[in-house]
PyMOL commands that place a pseudoatom at each C-alpha (Angstrom):
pseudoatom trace, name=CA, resn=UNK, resi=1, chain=A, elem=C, hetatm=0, pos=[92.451, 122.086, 81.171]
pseudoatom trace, name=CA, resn=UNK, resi=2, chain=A, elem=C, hetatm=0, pos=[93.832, 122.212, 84.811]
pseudoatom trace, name=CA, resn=UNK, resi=3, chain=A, elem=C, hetatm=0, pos=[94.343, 118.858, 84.831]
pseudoatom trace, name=CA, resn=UNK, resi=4, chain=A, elem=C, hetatm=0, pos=[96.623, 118.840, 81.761]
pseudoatom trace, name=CA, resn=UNK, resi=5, chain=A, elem=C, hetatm=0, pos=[98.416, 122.137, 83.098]
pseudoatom trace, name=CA, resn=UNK, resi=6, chain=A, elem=C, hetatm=0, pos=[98.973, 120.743, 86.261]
pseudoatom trace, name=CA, resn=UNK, resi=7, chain=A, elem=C, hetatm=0, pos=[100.367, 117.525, 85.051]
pseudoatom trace, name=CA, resn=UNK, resi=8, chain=A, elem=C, hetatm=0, pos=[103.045, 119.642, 82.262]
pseudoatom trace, name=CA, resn=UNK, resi=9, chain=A, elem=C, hetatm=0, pos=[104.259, 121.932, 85.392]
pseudoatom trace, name=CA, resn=UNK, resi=10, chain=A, elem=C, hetatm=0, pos=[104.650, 118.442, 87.243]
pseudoatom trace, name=CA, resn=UNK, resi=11, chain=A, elem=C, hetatm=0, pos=[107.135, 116.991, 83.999]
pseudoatom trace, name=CA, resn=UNK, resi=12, chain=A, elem=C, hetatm=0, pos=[108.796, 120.420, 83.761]
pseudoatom trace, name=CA, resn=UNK, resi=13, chain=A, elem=C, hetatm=0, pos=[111.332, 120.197, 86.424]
pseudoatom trace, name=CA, resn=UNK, resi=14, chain=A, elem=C, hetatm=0, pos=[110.230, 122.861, 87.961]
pseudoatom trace, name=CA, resn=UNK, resi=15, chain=A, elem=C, hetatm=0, pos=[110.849, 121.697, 91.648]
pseudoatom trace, name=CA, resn=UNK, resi=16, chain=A, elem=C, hetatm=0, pos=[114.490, 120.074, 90.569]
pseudoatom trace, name=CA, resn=UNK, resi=17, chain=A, elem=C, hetatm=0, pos=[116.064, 123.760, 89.770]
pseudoatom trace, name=CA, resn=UNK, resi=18, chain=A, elem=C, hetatm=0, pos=[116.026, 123.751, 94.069]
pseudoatom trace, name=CA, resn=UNK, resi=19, chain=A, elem=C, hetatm=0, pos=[118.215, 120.809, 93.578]
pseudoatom trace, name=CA, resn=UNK, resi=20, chain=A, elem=C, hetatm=0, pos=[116.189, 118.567, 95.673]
pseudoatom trace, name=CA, resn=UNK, resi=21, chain=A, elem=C, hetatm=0, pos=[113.532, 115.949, 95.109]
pseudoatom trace, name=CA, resn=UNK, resi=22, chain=A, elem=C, hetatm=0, pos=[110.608, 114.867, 97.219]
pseudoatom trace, name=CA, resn=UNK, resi=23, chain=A, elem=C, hetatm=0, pos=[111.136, 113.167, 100.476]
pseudoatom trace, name=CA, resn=UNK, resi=24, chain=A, elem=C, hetatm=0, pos=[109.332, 110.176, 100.672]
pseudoatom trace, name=CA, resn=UNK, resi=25, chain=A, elem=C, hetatm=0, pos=[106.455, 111.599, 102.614]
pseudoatom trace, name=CA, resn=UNK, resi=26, chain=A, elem=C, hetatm=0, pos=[106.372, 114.626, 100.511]
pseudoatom trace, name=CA, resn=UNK, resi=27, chain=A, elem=C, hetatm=0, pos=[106.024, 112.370, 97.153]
pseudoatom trace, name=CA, resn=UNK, resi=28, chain=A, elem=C, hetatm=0, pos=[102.707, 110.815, 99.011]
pseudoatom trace, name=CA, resn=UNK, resi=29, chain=A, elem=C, hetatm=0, pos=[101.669, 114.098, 100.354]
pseudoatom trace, name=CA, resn=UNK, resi=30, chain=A, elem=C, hetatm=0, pos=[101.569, 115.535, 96.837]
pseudoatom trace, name=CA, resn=UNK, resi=31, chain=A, elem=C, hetatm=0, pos=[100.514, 112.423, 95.129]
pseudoatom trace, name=CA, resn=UNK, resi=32, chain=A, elem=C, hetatm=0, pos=[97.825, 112.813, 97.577]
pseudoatom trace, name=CA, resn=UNK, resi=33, chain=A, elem=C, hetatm=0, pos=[96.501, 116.285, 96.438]
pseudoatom trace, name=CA, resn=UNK, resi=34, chain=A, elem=C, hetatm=0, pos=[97.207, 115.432, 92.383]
pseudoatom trace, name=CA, resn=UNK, resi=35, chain=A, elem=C, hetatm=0, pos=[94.602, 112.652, 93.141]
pseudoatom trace, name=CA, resn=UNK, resi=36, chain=A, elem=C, hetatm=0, pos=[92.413, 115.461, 94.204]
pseudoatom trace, name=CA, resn=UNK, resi=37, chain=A, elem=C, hetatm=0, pos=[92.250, 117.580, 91.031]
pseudoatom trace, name=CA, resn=UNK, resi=38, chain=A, elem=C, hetatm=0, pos=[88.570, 118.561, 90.238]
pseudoatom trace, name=CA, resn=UNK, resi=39, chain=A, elem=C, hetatm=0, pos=[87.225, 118.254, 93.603]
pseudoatom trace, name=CA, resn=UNK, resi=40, chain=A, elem=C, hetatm=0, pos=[85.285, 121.585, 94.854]
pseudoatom trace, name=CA, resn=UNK, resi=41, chain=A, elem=C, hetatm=0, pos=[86.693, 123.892, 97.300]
pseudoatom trace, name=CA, resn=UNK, resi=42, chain=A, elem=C, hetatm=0, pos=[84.505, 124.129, 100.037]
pseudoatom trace, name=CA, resn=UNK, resi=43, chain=A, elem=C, hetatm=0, pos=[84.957, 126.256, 103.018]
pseudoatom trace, name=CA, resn=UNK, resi=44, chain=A, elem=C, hetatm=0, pos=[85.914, 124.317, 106.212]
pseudoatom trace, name=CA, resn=UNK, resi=45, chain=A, elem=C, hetatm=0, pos=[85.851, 120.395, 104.140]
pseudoatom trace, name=CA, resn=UNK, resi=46, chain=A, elem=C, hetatm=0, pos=[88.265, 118.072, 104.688]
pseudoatom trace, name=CA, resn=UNK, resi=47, chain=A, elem=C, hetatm=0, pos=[87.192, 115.817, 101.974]
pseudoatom trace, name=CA, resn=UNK, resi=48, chain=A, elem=C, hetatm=0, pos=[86.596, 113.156, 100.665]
pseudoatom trace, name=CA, resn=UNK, resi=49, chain=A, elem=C, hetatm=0, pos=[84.586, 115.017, 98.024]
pseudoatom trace, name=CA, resn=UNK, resi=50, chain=A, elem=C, hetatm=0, pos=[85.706, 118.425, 98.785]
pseudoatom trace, name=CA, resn=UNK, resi=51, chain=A, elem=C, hetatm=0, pos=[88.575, 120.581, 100.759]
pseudoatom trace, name=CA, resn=UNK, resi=52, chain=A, elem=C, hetatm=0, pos=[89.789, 123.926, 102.027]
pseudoatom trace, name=CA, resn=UNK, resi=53, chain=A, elem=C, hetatm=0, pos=[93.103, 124.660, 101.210]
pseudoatom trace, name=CA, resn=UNK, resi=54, chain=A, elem=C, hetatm=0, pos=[94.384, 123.557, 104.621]
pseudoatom trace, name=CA, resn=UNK, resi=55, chain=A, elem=C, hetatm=0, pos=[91.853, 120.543, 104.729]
pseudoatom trace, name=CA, resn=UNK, resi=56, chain=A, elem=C, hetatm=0, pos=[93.186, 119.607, 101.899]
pseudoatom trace, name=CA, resn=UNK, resi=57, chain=A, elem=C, hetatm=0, pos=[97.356, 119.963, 103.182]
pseudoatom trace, name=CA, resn=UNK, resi=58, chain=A, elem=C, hetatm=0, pos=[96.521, 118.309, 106.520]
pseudoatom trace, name=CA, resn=UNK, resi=59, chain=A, elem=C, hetatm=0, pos=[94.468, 115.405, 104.479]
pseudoatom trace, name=CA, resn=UNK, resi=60, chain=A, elem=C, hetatm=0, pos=[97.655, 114.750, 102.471]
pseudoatom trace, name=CA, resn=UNK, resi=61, chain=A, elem=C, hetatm=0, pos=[100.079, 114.854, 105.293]
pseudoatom trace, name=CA, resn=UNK, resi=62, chain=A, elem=C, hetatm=0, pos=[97.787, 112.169, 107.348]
pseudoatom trace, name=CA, resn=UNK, resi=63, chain=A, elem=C, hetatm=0, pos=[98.201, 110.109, 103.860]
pseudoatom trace, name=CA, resn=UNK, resi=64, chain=A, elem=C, hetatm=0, pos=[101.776, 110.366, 104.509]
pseudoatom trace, name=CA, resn=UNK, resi=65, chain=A, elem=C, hetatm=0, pos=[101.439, 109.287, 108.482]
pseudoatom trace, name=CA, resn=UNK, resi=66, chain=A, elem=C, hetatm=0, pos=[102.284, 112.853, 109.069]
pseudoatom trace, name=CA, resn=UNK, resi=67, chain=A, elem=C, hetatm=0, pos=[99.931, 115.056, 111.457]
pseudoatom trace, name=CA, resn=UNK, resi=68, chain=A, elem=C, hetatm=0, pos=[99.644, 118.736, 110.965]
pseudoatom trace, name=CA, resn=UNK, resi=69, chain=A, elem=C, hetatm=0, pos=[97.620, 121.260, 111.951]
pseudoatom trace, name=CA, resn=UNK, resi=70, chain=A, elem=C, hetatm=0, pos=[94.136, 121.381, 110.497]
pseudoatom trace, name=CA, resn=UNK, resi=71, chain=A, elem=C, hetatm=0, pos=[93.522, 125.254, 110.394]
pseudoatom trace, name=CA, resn=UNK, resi=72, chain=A, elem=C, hetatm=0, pos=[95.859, 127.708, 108.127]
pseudoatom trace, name=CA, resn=UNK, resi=73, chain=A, elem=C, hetatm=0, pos=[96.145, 129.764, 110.935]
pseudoatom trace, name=CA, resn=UNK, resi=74, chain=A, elem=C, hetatm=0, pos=[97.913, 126.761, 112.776]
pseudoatom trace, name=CA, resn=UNK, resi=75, chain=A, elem=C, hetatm=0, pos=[99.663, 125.859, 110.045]
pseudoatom trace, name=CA, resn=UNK, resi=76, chain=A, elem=C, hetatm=0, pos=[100.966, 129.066, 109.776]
pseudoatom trace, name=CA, resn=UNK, resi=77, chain=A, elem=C, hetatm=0, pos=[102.171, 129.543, 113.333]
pseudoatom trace, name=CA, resn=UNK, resi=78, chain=A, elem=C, hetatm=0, pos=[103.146, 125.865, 113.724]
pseudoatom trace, name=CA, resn=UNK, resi=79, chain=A, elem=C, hetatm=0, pos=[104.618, 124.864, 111.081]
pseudoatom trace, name=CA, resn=UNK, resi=80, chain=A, elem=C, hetatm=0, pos=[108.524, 125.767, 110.127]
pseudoatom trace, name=CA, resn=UNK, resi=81, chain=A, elem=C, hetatm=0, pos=[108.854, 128.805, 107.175]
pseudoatom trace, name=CA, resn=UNK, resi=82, chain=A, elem=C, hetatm=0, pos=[110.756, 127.123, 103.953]
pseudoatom trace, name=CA, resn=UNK, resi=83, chain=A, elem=C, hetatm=0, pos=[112.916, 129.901, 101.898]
pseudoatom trace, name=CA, resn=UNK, resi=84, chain=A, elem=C, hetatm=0, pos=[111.993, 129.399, 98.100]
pseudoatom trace, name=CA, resn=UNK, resi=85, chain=A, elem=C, hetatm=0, pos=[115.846, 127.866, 97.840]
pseudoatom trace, name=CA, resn=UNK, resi=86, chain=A, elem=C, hetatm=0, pos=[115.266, 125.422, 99.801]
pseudoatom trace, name=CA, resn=UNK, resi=87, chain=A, elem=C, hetatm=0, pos=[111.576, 124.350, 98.422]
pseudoatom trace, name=CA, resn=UNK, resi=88, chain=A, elem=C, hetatm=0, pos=[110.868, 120.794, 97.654]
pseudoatom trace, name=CA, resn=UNK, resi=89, chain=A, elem=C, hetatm=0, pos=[107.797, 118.560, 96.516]
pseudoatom trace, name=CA, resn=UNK, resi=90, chain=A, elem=C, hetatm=0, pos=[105.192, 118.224, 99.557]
for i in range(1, 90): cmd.bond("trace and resi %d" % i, "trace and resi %d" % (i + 1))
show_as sticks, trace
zoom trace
């Protein structure tokens, strides 16, 4: 299932080959969107029972008293570009 996939990718260590953990925020950000598994994508929701894919990253930011933009299109101009070296949790 993708809940069982998800959660072996999670245990693999994936993110610690970067060298890095989570910051604090970005644990809650992504504990956030694990709690999320299952829910429908739905164009334009910002949940509680559904999310877009940046409904759903701005919705687990404002868990983690972090604001970001709602739309990709902000997100993408707004927010700063990670290289994939430097990629973390959240």
């Amino acid at each position: 299932s993708a809940d069982e996939a998800h959660a072996a990718f999670l245990k693999s260590g994936a993110f610690k080959a970067a060298g890095k953990g989570a910051s604090e925020e970005g644990a809650i950000a992504v504990a956030f969107v694990t709690a999320q598994l299952g829910k429908p994508y739905e164009w334009a929701a910002e949940g509680p029972d559904s999310y877009d894919c940046s409904g759903l990253t701005s919705q687990a930011w404002a868990a983690a008293k972090r604001t970001i933009p709602r739309t990709s299109q902000e997100q993408w101009r707004q927010l700063p570009r990670v290289g994939l070296k430097d990629m973390r949790p959240g």
